[in-house]
Biopython code that builds the backbone (N, CA, C, O; Angstrom):
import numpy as np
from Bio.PDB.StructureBuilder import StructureBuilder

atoms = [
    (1, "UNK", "N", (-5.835, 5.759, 9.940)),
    (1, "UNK", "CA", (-5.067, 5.528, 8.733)),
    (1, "UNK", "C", (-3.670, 6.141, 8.838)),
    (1, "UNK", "O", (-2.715, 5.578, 8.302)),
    (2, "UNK", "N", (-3.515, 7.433, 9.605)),
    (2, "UNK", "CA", (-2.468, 7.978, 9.308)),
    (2, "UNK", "C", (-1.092, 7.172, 10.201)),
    (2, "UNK", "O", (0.100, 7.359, 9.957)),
    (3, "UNK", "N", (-1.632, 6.300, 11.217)),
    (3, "UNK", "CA", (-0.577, 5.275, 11.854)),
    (3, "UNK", "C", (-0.364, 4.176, 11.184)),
    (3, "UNK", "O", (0.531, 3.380, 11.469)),
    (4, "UNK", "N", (-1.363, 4.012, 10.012)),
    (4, "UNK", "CA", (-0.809, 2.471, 9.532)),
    (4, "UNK", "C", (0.215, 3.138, 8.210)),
    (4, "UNK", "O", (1.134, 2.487, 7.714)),
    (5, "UNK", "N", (-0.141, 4.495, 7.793)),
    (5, "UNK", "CA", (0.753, 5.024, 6.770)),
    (5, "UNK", "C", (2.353, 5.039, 7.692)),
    (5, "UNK", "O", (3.426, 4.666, 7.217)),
    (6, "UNK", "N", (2.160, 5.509, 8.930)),
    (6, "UNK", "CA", (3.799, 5.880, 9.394)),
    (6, "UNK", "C", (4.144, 4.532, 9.827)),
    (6, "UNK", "O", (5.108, 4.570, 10.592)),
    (7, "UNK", "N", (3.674, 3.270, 9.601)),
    (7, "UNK", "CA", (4.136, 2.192, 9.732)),
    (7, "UNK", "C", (4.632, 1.602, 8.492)),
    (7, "UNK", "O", (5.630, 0.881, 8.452)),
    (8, "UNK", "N", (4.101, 1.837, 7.737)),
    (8, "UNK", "CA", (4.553, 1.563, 6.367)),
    (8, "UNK", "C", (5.541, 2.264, 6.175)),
    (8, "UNK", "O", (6.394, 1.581, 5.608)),
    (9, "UNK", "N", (6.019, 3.697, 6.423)),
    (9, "UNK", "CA", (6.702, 4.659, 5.908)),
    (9, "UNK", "C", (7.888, 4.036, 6.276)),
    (9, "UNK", "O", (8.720, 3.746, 5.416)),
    (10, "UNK", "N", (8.147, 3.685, 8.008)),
    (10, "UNK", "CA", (8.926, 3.490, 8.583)),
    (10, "UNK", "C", (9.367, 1.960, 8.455)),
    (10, "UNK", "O", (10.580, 1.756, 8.401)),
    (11, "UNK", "N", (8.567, 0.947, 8.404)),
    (11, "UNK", "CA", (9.165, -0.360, 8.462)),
    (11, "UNK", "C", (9.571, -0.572, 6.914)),
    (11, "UNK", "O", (10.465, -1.387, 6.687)),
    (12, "UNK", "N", (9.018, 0.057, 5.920)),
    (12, "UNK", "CA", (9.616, -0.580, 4.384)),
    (12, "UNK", "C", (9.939, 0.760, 3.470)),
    (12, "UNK", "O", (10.141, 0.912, 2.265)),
    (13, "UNK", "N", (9.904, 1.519, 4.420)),
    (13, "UNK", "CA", (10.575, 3.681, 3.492)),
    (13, "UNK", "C", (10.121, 3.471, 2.364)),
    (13, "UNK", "O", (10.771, 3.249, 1.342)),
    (14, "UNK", "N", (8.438, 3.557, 2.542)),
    (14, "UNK", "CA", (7.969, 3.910, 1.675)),
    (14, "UNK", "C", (7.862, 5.388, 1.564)),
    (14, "UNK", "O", (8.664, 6.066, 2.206)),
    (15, "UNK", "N", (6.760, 6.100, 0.653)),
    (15, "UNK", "CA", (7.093, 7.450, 0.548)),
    (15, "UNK", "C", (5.297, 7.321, 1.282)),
    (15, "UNK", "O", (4.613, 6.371, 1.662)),
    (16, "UNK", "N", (5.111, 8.602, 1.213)),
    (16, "UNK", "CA", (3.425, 8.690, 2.053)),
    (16, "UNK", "C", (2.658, 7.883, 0.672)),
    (16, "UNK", "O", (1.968, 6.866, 0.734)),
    (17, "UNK", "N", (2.976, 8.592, -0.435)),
    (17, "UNK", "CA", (2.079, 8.176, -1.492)),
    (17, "UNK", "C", (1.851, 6.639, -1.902)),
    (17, "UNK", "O", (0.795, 6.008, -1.942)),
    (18, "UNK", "N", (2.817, 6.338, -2.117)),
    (18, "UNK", "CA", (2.959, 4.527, -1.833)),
    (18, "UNK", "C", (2.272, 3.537, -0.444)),
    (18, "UNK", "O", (1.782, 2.416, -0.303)),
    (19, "UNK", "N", (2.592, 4.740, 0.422)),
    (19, "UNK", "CA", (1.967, 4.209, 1.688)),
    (19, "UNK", "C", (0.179, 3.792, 1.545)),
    (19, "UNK", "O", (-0.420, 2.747, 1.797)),
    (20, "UNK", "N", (-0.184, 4.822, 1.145)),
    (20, "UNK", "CA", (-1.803, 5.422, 1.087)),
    (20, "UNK", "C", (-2.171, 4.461, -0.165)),
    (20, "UNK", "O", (-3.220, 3.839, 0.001)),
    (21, "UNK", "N", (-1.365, 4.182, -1.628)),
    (21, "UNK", "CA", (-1.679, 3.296, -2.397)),
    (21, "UNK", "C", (-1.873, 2.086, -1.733)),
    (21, "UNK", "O", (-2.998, 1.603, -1.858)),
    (22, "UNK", "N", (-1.204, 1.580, -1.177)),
    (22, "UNK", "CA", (-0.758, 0.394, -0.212)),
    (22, "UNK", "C", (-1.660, 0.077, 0.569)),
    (22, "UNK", "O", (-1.698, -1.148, 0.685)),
    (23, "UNK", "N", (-2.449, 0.618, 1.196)),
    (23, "UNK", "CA", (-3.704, 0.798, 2.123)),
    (23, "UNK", "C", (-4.847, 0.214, 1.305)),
    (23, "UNK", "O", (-5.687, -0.662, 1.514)),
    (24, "UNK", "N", (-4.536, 1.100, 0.208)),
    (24, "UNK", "CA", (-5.978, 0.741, -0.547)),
    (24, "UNK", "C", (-5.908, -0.419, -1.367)),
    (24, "UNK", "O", (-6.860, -0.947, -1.942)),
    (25, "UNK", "N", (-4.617, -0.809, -1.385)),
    (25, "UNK", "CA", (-4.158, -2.587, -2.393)),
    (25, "UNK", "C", (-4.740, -3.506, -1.226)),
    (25, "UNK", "O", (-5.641, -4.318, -1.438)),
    (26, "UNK", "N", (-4.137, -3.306, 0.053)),
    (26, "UNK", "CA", (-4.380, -4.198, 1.118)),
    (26, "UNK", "C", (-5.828, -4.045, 1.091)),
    (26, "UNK", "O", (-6.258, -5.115, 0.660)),
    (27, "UNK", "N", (-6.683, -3.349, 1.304)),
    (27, "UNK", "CA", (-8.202, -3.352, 1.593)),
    (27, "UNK", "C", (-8.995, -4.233, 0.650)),
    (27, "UNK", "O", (-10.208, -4.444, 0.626)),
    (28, "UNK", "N", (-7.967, -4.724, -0.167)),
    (28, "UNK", "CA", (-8.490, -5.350, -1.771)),
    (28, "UNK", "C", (-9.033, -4.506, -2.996)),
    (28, "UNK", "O", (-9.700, -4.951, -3.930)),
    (29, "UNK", "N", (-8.663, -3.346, -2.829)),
    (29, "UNK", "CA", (-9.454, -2.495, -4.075)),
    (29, "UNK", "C", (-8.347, -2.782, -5.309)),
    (29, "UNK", "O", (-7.132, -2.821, -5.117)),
    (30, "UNK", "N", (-8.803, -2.916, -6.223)),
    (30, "UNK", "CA", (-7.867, -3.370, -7.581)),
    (30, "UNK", "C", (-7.184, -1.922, -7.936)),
    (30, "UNK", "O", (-7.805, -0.865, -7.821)),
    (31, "UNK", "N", (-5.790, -2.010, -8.393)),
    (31, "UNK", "CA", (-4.947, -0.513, -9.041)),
    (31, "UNK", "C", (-5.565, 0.691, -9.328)),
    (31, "UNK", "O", (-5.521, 1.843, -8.897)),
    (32, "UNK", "N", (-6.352, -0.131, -10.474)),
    (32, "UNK", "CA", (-7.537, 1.632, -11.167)),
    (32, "UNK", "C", (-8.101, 1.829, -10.402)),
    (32, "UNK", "O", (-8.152, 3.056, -10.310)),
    (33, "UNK", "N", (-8.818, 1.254, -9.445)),
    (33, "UNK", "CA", (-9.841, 1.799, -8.403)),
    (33, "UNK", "C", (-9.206, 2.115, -7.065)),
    (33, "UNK", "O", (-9.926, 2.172, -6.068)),
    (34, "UNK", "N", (-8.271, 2.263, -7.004)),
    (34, "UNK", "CA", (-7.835, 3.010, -5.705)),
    (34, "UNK", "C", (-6.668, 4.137, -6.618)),
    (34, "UNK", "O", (-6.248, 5.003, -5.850)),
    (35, "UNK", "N", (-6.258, 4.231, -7.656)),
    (35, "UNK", "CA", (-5.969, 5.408, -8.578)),
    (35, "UNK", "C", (-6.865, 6.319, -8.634)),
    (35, "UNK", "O", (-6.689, 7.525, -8.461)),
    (36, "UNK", "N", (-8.108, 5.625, -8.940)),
    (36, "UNK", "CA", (-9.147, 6.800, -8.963)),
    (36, "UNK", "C", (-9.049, 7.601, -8.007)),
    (36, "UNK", "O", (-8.712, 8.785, -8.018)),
    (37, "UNK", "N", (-9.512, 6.581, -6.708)),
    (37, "UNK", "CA", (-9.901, 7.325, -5.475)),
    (37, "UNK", "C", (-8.726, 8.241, -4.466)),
    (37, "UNK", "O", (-9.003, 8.897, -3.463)),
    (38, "UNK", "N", (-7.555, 8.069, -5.002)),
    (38, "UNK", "CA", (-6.565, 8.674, -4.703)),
    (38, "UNK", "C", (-5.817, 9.871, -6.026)),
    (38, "UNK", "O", (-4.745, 10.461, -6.168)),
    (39, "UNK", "N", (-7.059, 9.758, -6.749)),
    (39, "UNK", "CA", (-6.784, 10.957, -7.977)),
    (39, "UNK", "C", (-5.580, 11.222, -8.762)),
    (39, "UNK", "O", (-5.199, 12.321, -9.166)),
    (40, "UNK", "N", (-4.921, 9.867, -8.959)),
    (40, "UNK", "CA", (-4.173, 9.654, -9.603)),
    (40, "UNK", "C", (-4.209, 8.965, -10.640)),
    (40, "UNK", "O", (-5.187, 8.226, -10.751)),
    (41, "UNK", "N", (-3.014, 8.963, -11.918)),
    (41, "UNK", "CA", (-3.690, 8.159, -13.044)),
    (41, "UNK", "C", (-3.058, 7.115, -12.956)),
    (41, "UNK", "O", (-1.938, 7.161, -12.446)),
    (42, "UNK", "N", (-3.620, 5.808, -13.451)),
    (42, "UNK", "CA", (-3.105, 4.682, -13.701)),
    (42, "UNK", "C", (-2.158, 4.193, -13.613)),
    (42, "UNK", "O", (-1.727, 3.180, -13.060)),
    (43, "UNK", "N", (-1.419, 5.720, -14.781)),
    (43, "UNK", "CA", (0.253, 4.946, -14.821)),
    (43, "UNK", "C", (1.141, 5.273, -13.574)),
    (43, "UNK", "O", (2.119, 4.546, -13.399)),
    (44, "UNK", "N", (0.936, 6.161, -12.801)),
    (44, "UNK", "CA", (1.328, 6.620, -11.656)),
    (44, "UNK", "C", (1.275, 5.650, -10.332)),
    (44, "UNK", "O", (2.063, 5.713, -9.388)),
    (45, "UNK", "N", (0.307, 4.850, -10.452)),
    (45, "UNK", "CA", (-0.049, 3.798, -9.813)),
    (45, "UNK", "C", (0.039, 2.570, -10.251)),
    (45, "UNK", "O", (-0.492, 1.656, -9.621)),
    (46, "UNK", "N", (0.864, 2.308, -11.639)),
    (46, "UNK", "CA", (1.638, 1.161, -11.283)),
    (46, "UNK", "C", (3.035, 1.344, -11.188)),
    (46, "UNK", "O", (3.763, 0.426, -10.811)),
    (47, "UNK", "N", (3.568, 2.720, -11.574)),
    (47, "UNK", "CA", (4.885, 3.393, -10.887)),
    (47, "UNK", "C", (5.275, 2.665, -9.540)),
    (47, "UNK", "O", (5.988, 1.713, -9.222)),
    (48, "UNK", "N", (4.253, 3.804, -8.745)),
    (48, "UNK", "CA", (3.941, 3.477, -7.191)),
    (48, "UNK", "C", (4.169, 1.831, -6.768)),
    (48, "UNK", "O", (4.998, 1.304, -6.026)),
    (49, "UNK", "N", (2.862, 1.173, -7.718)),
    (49, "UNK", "CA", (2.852, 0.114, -7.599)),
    (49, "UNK", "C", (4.943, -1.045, -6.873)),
    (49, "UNK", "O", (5.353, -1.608, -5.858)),
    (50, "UNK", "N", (5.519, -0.670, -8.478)),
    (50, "UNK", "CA", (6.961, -1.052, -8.593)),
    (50, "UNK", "C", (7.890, -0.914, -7.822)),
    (50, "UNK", "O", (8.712, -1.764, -7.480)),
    (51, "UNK", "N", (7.763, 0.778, -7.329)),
    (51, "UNK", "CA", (8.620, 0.816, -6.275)),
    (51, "UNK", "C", (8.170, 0.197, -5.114)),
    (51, "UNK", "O", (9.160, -0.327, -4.604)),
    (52, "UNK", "N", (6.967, -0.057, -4.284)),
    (52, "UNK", "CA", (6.463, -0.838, -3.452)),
    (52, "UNK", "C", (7.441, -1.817, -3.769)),
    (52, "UNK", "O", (8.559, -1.726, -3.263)),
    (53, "UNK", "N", (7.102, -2.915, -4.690)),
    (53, "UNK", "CA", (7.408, -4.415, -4.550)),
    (53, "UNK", "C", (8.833, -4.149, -4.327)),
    (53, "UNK", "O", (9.354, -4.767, -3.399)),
    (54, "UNK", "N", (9.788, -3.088, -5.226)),
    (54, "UNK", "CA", (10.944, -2.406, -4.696)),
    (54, "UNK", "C", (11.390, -2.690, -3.418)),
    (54, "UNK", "O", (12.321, -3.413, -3.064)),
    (55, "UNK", "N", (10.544, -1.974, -2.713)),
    (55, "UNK", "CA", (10.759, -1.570, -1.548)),
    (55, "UNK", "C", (10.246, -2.866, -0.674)),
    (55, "UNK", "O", (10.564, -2.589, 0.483)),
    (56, "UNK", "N", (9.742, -3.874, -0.682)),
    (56, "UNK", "CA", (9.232, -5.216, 0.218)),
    (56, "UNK", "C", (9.919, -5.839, -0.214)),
    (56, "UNK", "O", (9.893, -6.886, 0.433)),
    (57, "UNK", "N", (10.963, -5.933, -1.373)),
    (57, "UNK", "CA", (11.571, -6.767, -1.917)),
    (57, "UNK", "C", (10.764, -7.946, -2.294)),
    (57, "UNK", "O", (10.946, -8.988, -1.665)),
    (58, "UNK", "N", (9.866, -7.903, -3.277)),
    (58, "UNK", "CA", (8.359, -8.468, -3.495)),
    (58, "UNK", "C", (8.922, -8.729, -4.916)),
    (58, "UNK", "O", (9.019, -7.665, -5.527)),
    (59, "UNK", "N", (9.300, -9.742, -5.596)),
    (59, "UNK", "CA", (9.554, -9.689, -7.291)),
    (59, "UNK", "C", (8.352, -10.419, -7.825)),
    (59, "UNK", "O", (8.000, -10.164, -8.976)),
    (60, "UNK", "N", (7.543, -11.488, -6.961)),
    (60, "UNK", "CA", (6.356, -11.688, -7.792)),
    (60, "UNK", "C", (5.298, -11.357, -7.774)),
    (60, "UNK", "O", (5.232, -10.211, -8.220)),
    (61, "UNK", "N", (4.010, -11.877, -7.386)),
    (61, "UNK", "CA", (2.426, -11.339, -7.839)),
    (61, "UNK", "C", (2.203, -10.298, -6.599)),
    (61, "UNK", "O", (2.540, -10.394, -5.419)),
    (62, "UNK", "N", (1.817, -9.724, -6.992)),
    (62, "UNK", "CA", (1.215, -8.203, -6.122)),
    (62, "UNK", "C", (0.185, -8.805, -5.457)),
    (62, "UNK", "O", (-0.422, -7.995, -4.756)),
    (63, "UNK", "N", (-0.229, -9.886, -5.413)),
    (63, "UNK", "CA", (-0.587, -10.285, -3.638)),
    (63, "UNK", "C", (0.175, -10.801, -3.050)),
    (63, "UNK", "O", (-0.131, -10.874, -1.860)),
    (64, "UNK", "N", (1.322, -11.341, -3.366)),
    (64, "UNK", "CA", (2.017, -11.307, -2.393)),
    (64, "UNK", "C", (2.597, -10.274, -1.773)),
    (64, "UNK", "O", (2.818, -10.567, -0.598)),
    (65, "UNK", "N", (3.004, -8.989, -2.107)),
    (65, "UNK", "CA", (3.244, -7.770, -1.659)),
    (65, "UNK", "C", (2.124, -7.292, -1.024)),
    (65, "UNK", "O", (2.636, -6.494, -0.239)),
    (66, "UNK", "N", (1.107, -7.250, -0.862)),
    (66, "UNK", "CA", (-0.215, -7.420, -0.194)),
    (66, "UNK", "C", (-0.008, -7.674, 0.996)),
    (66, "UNK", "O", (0.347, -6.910, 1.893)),
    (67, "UNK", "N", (-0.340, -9.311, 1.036)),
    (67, "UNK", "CA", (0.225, -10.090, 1.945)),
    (67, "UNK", "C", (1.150, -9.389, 3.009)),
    (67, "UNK", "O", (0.611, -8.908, 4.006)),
    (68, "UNK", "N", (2.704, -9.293, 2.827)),
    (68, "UNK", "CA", (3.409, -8.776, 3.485)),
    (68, "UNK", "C", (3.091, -7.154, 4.080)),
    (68, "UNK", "O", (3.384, -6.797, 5.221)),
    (69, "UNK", "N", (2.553, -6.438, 3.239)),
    (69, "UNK", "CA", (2.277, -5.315, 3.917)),
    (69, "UNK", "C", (1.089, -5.757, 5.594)),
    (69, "UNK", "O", (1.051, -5.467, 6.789)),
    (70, "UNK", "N", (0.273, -6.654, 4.525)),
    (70, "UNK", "CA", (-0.925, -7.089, 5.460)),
    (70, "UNK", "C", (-0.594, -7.287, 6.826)),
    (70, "UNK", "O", (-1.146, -6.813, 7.819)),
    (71, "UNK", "N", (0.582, -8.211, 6.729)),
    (71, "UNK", "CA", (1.203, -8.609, 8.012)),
    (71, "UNK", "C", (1.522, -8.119, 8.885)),
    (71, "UNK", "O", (1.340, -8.395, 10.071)),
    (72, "UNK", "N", (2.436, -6.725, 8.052)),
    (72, "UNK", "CA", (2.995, -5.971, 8.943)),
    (72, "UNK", "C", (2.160, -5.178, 9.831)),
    (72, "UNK", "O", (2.503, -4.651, 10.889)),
    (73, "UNK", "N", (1.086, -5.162, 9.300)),
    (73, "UNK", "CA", (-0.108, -3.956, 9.729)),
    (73, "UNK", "C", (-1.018, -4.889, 10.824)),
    (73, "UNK", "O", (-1.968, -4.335, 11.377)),
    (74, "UNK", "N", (-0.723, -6.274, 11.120)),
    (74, "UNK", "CA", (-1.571, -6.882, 11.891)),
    (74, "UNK", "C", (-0.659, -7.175, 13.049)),
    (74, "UNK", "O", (-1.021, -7.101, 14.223)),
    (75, "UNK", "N", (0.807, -7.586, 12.560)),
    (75, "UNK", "CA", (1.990, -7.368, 14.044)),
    (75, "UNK", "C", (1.469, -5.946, 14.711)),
    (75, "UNK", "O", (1.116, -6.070, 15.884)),
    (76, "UNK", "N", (1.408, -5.186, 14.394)),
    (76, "UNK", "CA", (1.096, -3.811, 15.009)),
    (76, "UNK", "C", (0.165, -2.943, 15.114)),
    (76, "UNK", "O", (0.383, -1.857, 15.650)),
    (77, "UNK", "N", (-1.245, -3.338, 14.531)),
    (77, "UNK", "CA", (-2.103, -2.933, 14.808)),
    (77, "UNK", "C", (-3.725, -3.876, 14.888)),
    (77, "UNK", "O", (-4.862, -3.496, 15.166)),
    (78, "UNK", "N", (-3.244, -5.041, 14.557)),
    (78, "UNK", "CA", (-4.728, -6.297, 14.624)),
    (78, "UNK", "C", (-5.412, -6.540, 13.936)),
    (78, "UNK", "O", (-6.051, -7.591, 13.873)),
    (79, "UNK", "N", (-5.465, -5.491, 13.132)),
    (79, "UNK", "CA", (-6.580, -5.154, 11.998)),
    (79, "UNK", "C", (-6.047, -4.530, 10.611)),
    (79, "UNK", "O", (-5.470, -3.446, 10.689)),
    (80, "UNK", "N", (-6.197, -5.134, 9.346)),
    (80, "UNK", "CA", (-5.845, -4.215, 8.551)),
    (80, "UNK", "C", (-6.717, -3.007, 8.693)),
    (80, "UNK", "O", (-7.799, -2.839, 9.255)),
    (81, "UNK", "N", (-5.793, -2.086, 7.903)),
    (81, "UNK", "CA", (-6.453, -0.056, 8.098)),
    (81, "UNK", "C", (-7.708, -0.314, 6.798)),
    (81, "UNK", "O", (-7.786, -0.967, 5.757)),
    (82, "UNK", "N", (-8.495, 0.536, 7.508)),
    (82, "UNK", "CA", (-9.202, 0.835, 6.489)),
    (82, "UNK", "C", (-8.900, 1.798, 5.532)),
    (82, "UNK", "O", (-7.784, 2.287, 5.709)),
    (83, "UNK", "N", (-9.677, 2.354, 4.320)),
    (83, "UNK", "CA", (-9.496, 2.432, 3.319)),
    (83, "UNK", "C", (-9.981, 4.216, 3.615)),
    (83, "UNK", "O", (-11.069, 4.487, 4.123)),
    (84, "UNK", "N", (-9.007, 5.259, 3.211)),
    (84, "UNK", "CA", (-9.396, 6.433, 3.257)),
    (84, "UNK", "C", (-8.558, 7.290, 2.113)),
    (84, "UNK", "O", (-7.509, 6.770, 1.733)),
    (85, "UNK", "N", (-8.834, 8.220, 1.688)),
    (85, "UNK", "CA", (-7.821, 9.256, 0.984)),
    (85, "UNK", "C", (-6.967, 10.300, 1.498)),
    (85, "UNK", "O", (-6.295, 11.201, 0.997)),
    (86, "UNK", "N", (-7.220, 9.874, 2.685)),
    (86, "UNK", "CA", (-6.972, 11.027, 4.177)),
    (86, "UNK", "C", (-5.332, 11.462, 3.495)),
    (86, "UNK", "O", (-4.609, 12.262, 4.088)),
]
sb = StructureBuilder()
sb.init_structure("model")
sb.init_model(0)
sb.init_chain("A")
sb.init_seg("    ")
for serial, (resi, resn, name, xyz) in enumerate(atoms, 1):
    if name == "N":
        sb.init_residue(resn, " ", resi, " ")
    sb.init_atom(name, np.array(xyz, "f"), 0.0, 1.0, " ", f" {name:<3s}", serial, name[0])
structure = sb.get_structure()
């Protein structure tokens, strides 16, 4: 996990925290449930959420920001990351 975070960090400057949200959007877990599991509240995670699409330059549906992260993580590693709080 911690290489698909410094891929994220580095190809779209995200911050770690966005990164690690990002992981867990891509794995398909819905907002609240990867808020939870990253012990954050809700609103913090659709914060996170904003600056992401921010940062992919993503203005519509949050699968498509998905998507693009997805991509990036399969140019360079084959597999999307699995899902950790690491």
């Amino acid at each position: 996990m911690n290489e698909s975070i410094k891929l994220l960090r580095s190809h779209f400057g995200l911050t770690r925290a966005e990164a690690r949200l990002a992981l867990h959007l891509v794995a398909g877990e819905t907002l609240r449930c990867a808020a939870v599991k990253l012990s954050i509240t809700y609103e913090t995670a659709r914060s996170q959420l904003k600056s992401i699409f921010k940062k992919t330059r993503t203005h519509r549906q949050a699968e498509r920001a998905m998507e693009t992260l997805r991509e990036s993580l399969m140019r360079e590693h084959g597999n999307p990351a699995k899902t950790s709080s690491q």
